[in-house]
N, C-alpha and C positions, 0 to 999 in steps of 0.2 A: 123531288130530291134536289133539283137545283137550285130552287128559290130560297131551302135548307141550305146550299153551300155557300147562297148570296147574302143571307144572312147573318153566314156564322163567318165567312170570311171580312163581314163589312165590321163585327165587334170584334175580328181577332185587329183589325188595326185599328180600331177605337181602343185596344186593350192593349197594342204597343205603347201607346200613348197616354193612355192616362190612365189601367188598372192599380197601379200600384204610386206611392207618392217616387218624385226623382229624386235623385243626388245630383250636385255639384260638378260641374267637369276638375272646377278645381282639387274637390275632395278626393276624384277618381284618380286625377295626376298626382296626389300628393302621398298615396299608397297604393297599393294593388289592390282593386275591386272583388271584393269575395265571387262574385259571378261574372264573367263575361258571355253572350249569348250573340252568336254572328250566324248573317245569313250572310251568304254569296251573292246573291242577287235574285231579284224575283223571275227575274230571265231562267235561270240557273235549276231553281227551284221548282219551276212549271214544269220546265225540260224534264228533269227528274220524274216529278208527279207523270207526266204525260208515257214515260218511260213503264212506268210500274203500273201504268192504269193496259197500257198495251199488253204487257206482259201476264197481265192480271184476266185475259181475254173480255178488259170492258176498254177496245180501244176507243168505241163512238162516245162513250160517254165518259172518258179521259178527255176526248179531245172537243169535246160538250163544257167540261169544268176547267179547260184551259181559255177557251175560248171567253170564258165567263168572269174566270181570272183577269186576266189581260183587259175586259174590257175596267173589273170594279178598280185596276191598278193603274190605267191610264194617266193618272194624274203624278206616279211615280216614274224616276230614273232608273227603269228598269234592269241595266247592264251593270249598277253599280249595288254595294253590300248596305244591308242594314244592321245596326248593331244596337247592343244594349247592356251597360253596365250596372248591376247588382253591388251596393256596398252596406256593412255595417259600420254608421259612423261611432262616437265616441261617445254619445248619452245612450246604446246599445240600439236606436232606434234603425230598422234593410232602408235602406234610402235606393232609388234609380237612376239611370240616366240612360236615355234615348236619343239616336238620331236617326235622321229616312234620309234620304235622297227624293228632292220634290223638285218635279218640272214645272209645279201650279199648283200653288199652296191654297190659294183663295177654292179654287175648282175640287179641290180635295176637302176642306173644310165644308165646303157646301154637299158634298157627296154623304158628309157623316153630320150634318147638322141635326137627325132626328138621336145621334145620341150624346151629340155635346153642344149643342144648341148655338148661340151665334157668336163670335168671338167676339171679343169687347179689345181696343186698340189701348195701352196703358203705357207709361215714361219706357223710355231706353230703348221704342221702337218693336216692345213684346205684343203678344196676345196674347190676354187672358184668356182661356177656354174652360166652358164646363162652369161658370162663376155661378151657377144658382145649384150647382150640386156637391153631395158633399167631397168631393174628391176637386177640386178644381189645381189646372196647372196655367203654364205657361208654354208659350211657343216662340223662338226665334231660328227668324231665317239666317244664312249666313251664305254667299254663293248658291249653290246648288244642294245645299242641307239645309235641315230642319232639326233645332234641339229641343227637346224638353226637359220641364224642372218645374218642381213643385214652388217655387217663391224665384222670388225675379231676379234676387243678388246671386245666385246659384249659375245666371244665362249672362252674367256681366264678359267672361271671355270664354269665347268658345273658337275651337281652330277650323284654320282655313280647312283643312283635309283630315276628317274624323277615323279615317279605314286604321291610323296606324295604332289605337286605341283596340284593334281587333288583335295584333298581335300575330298575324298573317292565317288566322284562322278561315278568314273569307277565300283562301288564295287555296287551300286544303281539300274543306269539306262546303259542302251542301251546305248544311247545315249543324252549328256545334255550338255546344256549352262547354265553356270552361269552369272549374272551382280552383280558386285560389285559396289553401286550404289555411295555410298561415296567416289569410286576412281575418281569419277567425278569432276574435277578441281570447286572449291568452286565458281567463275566467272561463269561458267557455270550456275551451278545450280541457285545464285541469278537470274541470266537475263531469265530463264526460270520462276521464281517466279513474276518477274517484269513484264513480257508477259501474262503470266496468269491475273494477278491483271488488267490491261491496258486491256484485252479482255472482264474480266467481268465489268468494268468499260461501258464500248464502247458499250456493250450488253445491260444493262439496261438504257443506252441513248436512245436505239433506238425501247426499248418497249413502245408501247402506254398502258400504264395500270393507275386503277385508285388509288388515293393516297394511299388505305388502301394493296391491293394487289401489289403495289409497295415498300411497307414498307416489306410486310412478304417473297415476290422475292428477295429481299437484303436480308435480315436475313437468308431466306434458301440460297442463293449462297453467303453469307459472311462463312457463317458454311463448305456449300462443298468445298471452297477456301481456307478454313483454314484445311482440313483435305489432298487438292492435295501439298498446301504448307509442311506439315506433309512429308506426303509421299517424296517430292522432297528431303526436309532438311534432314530427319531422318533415311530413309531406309537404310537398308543396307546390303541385300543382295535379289535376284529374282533370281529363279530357275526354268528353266524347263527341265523338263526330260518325256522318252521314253521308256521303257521297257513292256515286251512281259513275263508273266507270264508262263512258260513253262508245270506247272503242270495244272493248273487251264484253261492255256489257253484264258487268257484274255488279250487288248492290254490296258497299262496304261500311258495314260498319267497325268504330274503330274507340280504345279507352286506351288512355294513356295515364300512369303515373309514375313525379319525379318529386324525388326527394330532394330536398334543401340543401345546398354546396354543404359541406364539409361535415353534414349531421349522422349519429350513427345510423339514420337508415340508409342513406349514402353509401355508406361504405359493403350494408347488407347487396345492392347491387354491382357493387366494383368487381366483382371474380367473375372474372371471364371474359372471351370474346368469343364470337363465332367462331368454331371449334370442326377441326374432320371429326366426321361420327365411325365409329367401327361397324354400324347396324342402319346405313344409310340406305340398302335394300329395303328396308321397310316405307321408303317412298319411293317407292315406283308408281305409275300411274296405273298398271293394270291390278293393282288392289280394288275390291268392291270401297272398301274401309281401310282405315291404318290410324296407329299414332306413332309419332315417331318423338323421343326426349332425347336433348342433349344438352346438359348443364352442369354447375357445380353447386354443390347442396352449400345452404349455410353452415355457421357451428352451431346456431341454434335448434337449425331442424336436424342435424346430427345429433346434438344432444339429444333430443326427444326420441329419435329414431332409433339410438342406440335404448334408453330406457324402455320403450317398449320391445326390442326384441329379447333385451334381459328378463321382461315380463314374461314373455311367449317361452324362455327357455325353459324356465321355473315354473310355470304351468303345464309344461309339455313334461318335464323329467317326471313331476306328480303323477299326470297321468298314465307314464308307462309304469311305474311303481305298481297303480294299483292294477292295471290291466293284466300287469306281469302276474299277479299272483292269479287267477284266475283264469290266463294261458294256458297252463300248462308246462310252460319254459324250466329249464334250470335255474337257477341263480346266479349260475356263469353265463347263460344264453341272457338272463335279461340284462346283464351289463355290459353283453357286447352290443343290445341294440340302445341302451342308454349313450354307449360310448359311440354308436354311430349317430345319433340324435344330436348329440354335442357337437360334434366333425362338421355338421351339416351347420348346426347353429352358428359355428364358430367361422364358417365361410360367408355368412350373413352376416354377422357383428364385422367382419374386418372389410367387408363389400363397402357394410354401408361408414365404417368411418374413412374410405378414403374420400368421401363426399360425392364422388363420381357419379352419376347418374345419367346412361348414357343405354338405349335400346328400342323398343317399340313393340306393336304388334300388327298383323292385318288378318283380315278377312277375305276370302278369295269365294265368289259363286261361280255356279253355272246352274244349269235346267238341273236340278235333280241333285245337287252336289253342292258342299260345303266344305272347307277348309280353313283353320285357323293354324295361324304362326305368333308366336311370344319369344324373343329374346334378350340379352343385355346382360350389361357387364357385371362379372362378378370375380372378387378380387386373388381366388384362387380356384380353378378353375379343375384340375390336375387333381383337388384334395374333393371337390364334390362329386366327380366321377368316384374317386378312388369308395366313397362315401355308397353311393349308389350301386357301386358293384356288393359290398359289404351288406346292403339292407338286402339286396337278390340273393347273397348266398345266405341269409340267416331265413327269406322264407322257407316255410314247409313246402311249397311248390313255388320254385322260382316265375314273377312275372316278366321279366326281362331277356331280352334276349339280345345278351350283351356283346360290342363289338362287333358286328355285322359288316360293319366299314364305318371308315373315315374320310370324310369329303373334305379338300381345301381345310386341314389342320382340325375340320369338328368331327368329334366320337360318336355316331349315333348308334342311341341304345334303342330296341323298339317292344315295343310287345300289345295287344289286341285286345279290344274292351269289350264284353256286348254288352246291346241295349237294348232299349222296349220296340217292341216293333214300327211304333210311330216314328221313332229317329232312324230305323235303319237306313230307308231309302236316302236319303242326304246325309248321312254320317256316314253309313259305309255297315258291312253285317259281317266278324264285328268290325266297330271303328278301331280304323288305326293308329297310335298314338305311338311317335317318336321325338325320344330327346339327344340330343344333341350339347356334349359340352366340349368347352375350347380352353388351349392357354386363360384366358381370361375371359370367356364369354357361356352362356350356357343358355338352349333352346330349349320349344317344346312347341310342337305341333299334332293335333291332330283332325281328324275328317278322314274322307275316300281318299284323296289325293293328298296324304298328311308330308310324305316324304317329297315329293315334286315341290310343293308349295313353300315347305324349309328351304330346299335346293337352289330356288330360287332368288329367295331371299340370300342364302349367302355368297350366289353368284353376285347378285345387284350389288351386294355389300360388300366385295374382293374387287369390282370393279371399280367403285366409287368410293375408296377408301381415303385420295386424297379432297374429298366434297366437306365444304367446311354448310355445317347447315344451323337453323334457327334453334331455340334451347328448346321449344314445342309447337308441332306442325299436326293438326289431325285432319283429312280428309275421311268424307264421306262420297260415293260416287250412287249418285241413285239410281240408274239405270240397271246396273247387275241387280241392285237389290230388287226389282221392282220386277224384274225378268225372275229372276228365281221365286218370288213373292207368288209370281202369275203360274208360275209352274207346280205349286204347294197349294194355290186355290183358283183352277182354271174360269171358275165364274164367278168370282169377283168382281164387279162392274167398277167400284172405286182404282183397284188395283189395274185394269183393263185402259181406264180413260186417262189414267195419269201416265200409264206406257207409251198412250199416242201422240202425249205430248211432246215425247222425245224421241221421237219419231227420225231419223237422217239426224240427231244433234250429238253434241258429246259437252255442251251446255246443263252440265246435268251435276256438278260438283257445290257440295259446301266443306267451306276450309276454314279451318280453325289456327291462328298462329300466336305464337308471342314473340316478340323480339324485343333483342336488348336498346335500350338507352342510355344515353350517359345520365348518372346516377338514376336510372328509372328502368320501366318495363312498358310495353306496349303489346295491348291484346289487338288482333284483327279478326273480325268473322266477314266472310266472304262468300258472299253468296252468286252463284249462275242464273241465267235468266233462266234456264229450263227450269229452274228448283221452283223458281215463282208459278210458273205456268204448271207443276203439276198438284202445287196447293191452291191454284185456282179451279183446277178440274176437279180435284175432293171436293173443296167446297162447292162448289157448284152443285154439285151430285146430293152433298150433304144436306143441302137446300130444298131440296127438291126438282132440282132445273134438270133439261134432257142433259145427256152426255155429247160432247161434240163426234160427230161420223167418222168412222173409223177412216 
């Protein structure tokens, strides 16, 4: 396997350098390089590998392929970034440009001679390399770098210190690509608009739908067409990146996009700052799960949102029409529950035009027991109780059992589900299912422990009301789930070996977040060294390999 790593490591830097033809430094200074690609440093970079090969429980042979690393990289400035710029120049043709940091350019050449053969010395102090194959470049040293470029007037000037060409990516992440989306020839980008338009076009040809749900299908995919159009025309810039939190110990990956000063997708990210949440209970850390949303919708996704629930009301009146005759109801009974169907729809149409969107949900285990909480904002809060009382007095047998109490300003209603015998034991026999509505807020939880697990939550959420938090946060915590998991299939050996890994840790979290930027948005997923170490004990298992001892 390692003479596999010495190989493939010795053409991944024969393929720094010469897989594709270069570009110009000057070309790259003279516009913005459709790609930038930056490493940190190969110091940087090992560290990391070496990090995830431990984590991975293959530390001897992490530190087998660092050790192997280090020796085939010897002839680089190890502490220092390498970079790489991506451009499309002007007869449409991706052109490159590369540079390394080289402490022994000659000793390095010699190291790769079986796959670019001997370099030939040519005017202005270059080296030809690769001149009998069909890809041949050029190389110039300059201080403690190395450039390359496919033709030699391309290496006429090149700068004393190339890092600042990375745009401080090196200073960030591990490892990251940038796209510069607006380096994309303007032709392009139209005929990718023109494709788009022509697909959704072709797409609602060839849906059978009926005239009403074919009006509000155009309206939502005119809206989503208008926002990939957005994204195609206005973006301008997409980032991902790679780094290995050394203290914390956590692996983060990370995408970024920003739109174009003053363009309208621009202004689609202008509304808002990090904002108090009313439902910020929904991050607590003794959640197994959670997500928590706090943001302001656009007008676009309003529009659409509101179309579609116009859809759902006009679909739903139908359906009580025809239900209704074949209830049994009066005439007057079915238009008082039409008329409560509407009350209800109509605290959703005015929820969601105030754009708000602000709530979450979690998940709560233990051995034998389940828990779910949902709640968030809704714009009349007062008219969907009122709503909900009205649907309980029009059943035949009321399910609600209404007004029990009111905790910290929320109404809970409650009433008991059964279910198949497989879910009692962790739902509860029956399950208990309580809602809860507010001035402006409205729950629902249920499981065994349905009312504690709400309570909870709007304790955490009365206490933390002034917590200004991100527009969206999801954790996952794997140790509850893996503890309950073990407790639903005591002999599971996958499920056994991945528990031991977390054994004394609380390393055991993936978090999902977005945050704002100016004119842009930023996703992060973040992962815990436990997470790593319990998908190295599946796989392991999944291999066939023993489990490690309890």
């Amino acid at each position: 396997m390692l003479g596999t790593f010495s190989r493939g490591l010795q053409c991944l830097l024969t393929a720094v350098l010469a897989f594709l033809p270069l570009s110009s430094l000057a070309e790259a200074q003279g516009k913005p390089p459709l790609i930038v690609v930056s490493v940190a440093s190969v110091d940087h970079l090992l560290g990391d590998l070496n990090f995830l090969a431990q984590a991975g429980g293959g530390g001897e042979t992490g530190r087998q392929i660092v050790m192997l690393a280090n020796a085939l990289t010897a002839r680089l400035q190890k502490d220092k970034p390498i970079g790489l710029h991506a451009s499309i120049l002007e007869n449409g043709q991706p052109s490159l440009f590369a540079f390394l940091p080289v402490k022994d350019l000659p000793l390095l050449l010699a190291t790769l001679k079986d796959q670019v053969g001997e370099p030939k010395e040519v005017d202005g102090g270059l080296l030809e390399i690769a001149s009998d194959k069909p890809m041949q470049f050029y190389l110039k040293q300059k201080g403690g770098w190395v450039f390359a470029s496919e033709t030699k007037q391309n290496l006429q000037t090149v700068p004393d210190d190339p890092t600042a060409l990375l745009d401080g990516l090196h200073k960030k992440y591990a490892l990251a690509v940038r796209v510069n989306v607006h380096a994309i020839p303007q032709e392009t980008r139209n005929m990718a608009v023109t494709q788009m338009r022509q697909g959704f076009a072709e797409g609602m040809k060839s849906r059978e739908l009926d005239l009403r749900s074919q009006l509000v299908a155009e309206k939502l995919g005119k809206n989503w067409l208008k926002m990939l159009e957005m994204l195609v025309q206005d973006a301008g810039q997409v980032t991902l990146g790679l780094d290995i939190d050394a203290k914390t110990r956590k692996t983060m990956l990370e995408a970024e996009l920003t739109a174009l000063e003053g363009s309208a997708l621009a202004s689609q990210f202008a509304p808002g700052r990090d904002v108090p949440s009313s439902f910020a209970g929904f991050l607590s850390r003794d959640h197994a799960a959670s997500l928590h949303l706090n943001f302001t919708s656009t007008s676009e996704d309003i529009d659409s949102l509101l179309a579609f629930v116009a859809l759902v009301r006009e679909v739903g009146l139908e359906g009580l029409d025809k239900d209704g005759e074949t209830s049994g109801r009066t005439a007057s009974e079915r238009e008082k529950v039409k008329a409560i169907y509407v009350t209800l729809m109509d605290v959703l149409k005015e929820s969601v035009k105030t754009g708000k969107v602000n709530g979450g949900a979690a998940l709560d285990v233990g051995p034998d027991s389940v828990s779910f909480v949902a709640g968030g904002f809704v714009a009349d809060g007062d008219k969907l109780s009122q709503g909900l009382r009205d649907l309980n007095a029009m059943a035949k047998t009321p399910f609600l059992k209404i007004d029990p109490e009111t905790y910290h300003g929320i109404t809970l209603h409650s009433l008991k589900v059964p279910l198949p015998n497989q879910y009692k034991v962790a739902l509860g026999d029956p399950m208990h299912v309580v809602l809860g509505t507010g001035k402006q807020a409205f729950f629902l939880a249920m499981g065994k422990n349905a009312e504690v697990a709400l309570k909870k939550v709007i304790d955490a959420s009365k206490d933390q009301a002034s917590r200004k938090t991100l527009p969206a946060e999801v954790v996952v915590a794997m140790k509850p789930v893996l503890q309950f998991s073990l407790s639903q299939a005591p002999s599971d050996p996958n499920i056994a070996a991945a528990l031991r890994e977390l054994t004394g840790s609380e390393a055991d979290r993936i978090t999902l977040t977005a945050t704002r930027l100016e004119r842009g948005i930023g996703v992060r997923l973040s992962i815990d060294e436990g997470i790593l170490k319990v998908f190295a004990a599946i796989t392991r298992l999944s291999a066939g390999a023993p489990a490690a001892s309890p």
